[in-house]
C-alpha positions in Angstrom: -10.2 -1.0 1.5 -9.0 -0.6 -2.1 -9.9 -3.6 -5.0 -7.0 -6.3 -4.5 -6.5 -5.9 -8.4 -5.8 -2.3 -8.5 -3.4 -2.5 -5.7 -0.4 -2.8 -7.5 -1.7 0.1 -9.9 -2.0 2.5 -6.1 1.0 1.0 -4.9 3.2 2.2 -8.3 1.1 5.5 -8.7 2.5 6.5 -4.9 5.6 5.2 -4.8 6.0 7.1 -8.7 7.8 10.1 -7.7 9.2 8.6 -4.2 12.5 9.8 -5.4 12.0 13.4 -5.6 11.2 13.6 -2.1 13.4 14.7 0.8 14.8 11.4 2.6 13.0 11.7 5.6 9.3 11.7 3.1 10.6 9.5 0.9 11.0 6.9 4.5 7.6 8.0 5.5 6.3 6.9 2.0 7.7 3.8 2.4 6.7 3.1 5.8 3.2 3.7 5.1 2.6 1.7 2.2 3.8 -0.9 4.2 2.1 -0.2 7.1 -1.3 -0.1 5.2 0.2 -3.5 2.9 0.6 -5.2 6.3 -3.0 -4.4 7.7 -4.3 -6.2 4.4 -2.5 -9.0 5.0 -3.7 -9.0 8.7 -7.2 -8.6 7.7 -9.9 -11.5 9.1 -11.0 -13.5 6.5 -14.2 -11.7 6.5 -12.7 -8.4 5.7 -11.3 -9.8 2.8 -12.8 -9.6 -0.9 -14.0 -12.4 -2.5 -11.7 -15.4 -4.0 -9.3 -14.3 -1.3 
C-alpha cells in the first residue's frame, strides 16, 4: 500500500501522459486508479497508516 503522502505524487506521475493514450487505455487508466483509490478508502482501520 503506497505512503498516504506520496499518493497524490503516484496518482499525477500515472495519470501524466493519460492523454496520449488510445481512448479505450486512457479509460482503463482511469478506472484503475480509481479502483485501487476506492480500496484505500475501504481499507479496515487497521490497514490504514498511522494518523489516519
Amino acid at each position: 500500500m503506497p505512503d498516504l503522502q506520496s499518493l497524490p505524487a503516484e496518482i499525477a506521475e500515472r495519470l501524466g501522459s493519460v492523454d496520449e493514450l488510445s481512448p479505450a487505455d486512457e479509460l482503463a487508466t482511469y478506472e484503475r486508479v480509481l479502483a485501487e483509490l476506492t480500496e484505500l478508502l475501504n481499507a479496515p482501520e487497521e490497514h490504514r497508516p498511522e494518523g489516519e
